[in-house]
C-alpha positions in Angstrom: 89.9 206.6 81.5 91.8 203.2 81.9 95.7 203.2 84.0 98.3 201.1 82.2 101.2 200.7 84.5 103.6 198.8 81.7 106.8 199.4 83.9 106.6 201.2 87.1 108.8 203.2 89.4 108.9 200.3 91.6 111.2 198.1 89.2 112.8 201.2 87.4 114.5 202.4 90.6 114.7 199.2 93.5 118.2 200.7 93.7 121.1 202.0 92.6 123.8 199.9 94.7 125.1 196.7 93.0 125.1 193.8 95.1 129.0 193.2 93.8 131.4 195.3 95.6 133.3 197.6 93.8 136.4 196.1 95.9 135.7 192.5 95.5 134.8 193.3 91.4 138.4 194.7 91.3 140.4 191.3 92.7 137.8 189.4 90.7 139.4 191.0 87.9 143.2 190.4 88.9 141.7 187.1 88.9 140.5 186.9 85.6 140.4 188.9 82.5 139.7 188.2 78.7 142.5 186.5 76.9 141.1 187.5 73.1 138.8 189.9 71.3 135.1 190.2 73.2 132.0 189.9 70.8 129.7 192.4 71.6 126.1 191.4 70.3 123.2 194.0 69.4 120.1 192.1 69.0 118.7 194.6 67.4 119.4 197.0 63.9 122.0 199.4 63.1 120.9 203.2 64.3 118.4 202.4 67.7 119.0 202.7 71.0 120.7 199.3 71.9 123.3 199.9 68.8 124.3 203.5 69.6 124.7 202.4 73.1 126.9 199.6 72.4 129.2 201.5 70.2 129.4 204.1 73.0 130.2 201.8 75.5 133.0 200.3 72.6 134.7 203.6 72.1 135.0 204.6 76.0 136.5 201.3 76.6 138.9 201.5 73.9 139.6 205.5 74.5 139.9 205.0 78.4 141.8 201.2 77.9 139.7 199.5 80.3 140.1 196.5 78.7 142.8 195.0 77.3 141.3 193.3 74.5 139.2 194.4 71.6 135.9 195.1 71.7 134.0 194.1 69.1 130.1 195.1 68.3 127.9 192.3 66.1 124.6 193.2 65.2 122.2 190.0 65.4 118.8 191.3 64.3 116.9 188.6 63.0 114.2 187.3 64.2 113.5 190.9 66.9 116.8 190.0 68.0 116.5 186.0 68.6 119.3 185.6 66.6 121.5 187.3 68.8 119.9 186.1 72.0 120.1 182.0 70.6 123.7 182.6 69.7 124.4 183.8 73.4 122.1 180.9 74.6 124.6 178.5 72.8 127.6 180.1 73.9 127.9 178.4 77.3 131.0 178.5 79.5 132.6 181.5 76.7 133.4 184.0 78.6 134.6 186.3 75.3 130.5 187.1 74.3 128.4 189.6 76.6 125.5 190.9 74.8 123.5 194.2 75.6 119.7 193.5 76.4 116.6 195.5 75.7 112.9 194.5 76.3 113.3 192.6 73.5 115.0 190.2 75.9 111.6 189.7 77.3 109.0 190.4 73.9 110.8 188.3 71.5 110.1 184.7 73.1 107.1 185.4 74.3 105.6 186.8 70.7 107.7 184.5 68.7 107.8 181.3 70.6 111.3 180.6 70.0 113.2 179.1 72.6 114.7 181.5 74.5 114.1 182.9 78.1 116.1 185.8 80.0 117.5 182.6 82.8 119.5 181.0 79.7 121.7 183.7 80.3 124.0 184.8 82.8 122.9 188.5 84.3 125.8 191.1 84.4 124.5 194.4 85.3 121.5 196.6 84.4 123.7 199.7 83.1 120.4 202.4 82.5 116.8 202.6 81.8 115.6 204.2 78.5 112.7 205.9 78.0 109.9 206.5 75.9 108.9 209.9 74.5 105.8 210.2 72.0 106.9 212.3 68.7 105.5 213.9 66.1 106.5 215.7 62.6 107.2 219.5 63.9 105.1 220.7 61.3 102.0 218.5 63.0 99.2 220.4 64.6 99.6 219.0 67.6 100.9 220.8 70.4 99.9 218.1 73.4 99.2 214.5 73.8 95.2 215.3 74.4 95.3 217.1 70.8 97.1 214.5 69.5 94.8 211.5 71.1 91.5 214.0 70.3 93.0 214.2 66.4 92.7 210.6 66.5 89.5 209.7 67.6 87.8 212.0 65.6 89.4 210.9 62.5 88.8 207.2 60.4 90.3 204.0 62.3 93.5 203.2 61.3 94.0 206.9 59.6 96.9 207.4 62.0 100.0 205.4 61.5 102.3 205.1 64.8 105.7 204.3 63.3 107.7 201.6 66.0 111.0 199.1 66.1 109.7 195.5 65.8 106.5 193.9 65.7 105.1 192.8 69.0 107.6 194.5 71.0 108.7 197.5 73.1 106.5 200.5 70.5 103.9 198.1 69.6 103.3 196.8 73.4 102.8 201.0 73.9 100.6 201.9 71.0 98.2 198.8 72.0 98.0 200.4 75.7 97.3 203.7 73.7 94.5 202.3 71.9 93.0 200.4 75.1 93.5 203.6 77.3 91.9 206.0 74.7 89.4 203.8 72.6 91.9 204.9 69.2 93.0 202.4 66.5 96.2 203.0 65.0 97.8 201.2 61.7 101.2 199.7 63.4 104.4 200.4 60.7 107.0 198.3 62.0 110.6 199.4 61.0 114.1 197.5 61.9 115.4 200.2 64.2 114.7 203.2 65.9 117.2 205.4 63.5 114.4 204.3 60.7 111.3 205.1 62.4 112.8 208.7 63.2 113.9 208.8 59.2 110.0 207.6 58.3 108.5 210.1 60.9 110.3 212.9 59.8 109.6 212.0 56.3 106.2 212.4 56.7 104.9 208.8 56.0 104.1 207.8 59.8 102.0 210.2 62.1 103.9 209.6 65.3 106.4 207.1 66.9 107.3 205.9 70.2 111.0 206.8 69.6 113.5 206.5 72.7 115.3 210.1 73.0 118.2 208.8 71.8 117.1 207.8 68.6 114.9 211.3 68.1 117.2 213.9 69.9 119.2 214.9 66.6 115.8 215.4 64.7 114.3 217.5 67.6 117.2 219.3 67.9 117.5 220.0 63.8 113.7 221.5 64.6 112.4 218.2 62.4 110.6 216.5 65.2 108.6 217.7 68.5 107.7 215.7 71.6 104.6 215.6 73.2 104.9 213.4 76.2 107.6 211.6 78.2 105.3 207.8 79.5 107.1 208.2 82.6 105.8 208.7 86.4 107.6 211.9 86.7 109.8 214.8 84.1 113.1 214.0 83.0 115.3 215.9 85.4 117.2 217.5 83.3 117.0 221.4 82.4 119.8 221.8 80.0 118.2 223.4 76.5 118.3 220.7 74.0 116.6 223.1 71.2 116.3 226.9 71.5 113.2 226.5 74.1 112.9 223.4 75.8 114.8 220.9 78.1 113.9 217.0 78.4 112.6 218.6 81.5 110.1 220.6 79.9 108.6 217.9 78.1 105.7 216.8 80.3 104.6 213.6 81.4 102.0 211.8 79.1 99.6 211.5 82.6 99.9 215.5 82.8 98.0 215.1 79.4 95.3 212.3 80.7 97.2 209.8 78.8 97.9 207.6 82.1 100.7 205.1 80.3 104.2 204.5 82.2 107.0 202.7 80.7 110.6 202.3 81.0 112.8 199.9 78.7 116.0 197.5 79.8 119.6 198.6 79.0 121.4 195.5 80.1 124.3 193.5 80.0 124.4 189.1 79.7 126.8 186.7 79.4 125.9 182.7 78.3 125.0 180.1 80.4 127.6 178.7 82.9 130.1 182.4 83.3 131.6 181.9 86.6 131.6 184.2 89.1 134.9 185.8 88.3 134.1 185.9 85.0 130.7 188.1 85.8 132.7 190.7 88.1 135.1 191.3 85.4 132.2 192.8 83.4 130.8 194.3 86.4 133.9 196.0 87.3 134.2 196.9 83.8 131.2 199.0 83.1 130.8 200.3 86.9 134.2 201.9 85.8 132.8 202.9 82.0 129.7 205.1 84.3 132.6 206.9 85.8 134.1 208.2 82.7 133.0 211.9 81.1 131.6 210.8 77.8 129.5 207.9 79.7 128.0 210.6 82.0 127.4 213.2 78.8 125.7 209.9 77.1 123.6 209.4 79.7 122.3 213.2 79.7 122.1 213.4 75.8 119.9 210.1 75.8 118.2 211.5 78.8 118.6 208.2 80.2 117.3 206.4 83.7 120.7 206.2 85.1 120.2 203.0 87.7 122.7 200.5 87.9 121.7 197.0 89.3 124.3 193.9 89.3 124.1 190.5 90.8 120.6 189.5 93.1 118.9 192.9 92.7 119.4 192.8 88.6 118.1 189.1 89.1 115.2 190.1 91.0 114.1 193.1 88.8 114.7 191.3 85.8 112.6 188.2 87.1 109.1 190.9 87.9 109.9 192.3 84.7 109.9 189.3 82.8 106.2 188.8 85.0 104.6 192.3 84.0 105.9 191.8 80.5 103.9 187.9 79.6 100.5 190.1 81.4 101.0 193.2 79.0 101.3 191.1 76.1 98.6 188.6 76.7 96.4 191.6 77.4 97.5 193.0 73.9 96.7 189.7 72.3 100.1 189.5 71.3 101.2 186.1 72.8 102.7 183.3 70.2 99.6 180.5 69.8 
């Protein structure tokens, strides 16, 4: 059977130490702060991973007053997110816009061909890695990946419909390495955000979906949805019961099931061109303090999140193989903009 390695251990966790010392970030900030309300751009819908995340990082910062200025969350979805990344992009030298990344940051240019690339941006930090679970209707048949995958080949091409976020992103870049791993063909459904595919799958009118755990825990937990497999290298490590029987822990990897697919998503933050370096460990200060709070840590669990942290040469580094693994995973999909 083929190995897809989309994302690999070796980016996901280079380290957990930001570059930016948690000293130096603090007189950065006595240096400078914002002076007005922050825009807070989602490129991406209402509901998925990237929106809950930024409204969670909204409400600690109000609740703990780490900031003293608003907060305030836009969500830019048009174009799989190249409206918010082109406002960004023409935001130079504003210091009051930060935008949270996902893969997106990488998948939109490089399927759509608009003008974008991650270095148009300023890199903050890298505040988690998400990842991917494969999910089915809890009233499905299937009670592994193999079933699932051996359900599909037997039946007619394009009989199973894999619901995802996006065209030619994050989902879709997975369910192609599903197809090219396990000789299945799948009819793509692509939905605005994650919060929609978990509606659609739940619904009935998608087989399965590539969901993050955020945007699927409340359906598995209701008993609506099941997971199959986690496309990581290892478990979740996390044991706490999420549904009467099973932990994220319990779910097992999709390799335990022969489906040999790894991939982890970005949860990052950017500024425009031209932030200054005070300006940069402001934000870095900011949400190294945000991981210390309670609700950030009971976030992180719920989401069953990667929990590195990257800032300054590191997140500059990672970001710059990521962008690399991402163009060859795409033009082995056939998904590239002509």
């Amino acid at each position: 059977m083929a190995r897809f390695r989309l994302l690999g251990r070796a980016l996901a966790c280079a380290g957990l130490a930001a570059a930016v010392g948690f000293g130096s970030a603090r007189a950065a900030q006595a240096a400078w702060a914002p002076s007005k309300t922050v825009e807070f751009i989602v490129p991406a819908g209402t509901g998925g991973g990237a929106d809950q995340m930024a409204r969670v990082l909204q409400g600690i910062i109000q609740k703990h007053s780490l900031m003293s200025q608003a907060l305030v969350v836009i969500n830019k979805a048009g174009g799989a997110g190249a409206e918010g990344f082109l406002d960004v992009k023409g935001s130079a030298r504003n210091p009051h816009k930060i935008i949270i990344t996902l893969s997106n940051l990488f998948t939109t240019p490089l399927a759509t061909g608009v003008p974008f690339k991650w270095e148009d941006m300023t890199p903050v930090a890298m505040l988690a890695l998400d990842e991917f679970v494969l999910w089915v209707n809890a009233k499905a048949p299937y009670k592994t990946a193999k079933d699932f995958v051996d359900a599909a080949k037997a039946g007619a091409a394009n009989e199973f419909k894999m619901g995802g976020t996006g065209s030619k992103q994050e989902d879709q870049i997975i369910t192609a390495a599903i197809e090219q791993a396990t000789g299945t063909k799948f009819t793509y459904i692509p939905y605005k955000g994650g919060g929609d595919v978990a509606a659609q799958l739940v619904g009935g009118h998608v087989t399965a979906s590539v969901n993050n755990p955020i945007e699927a825990v409340a359906q598995w937990r209701a008993g609506e949805l099941k997971p199959l497999c986690v496309f990581d290298g290892k478990r979740i490590p996390l044991t706490e019961k999420v549904t009467d029987t099973m932990s994220w822990g319990d779910i097992p990897t999709c390799k335990e099931s022969g489906l040999d697919i790894e991939y982890l998503m970005l949860r990052g933050i950017f500024m425009g061109p031209g932030a200054t370096p005070e300006q940069v460990a402001f934000y870095v200060d900011l949400f190294k303090r945000v991981r210390e709070t309670p609700e950030w840590k009971d976030f992180m669990a719920k989401g069953a999140f990667n929990t590195t942290f990257m800032a300054d040469t590191e997140y500059k580094t990672w970001l710059g193989k990521a962008a690399e693994t991402h163009r060859a995973l795409m033009e082995k999909a056939g998904f590239l903009a002509k």
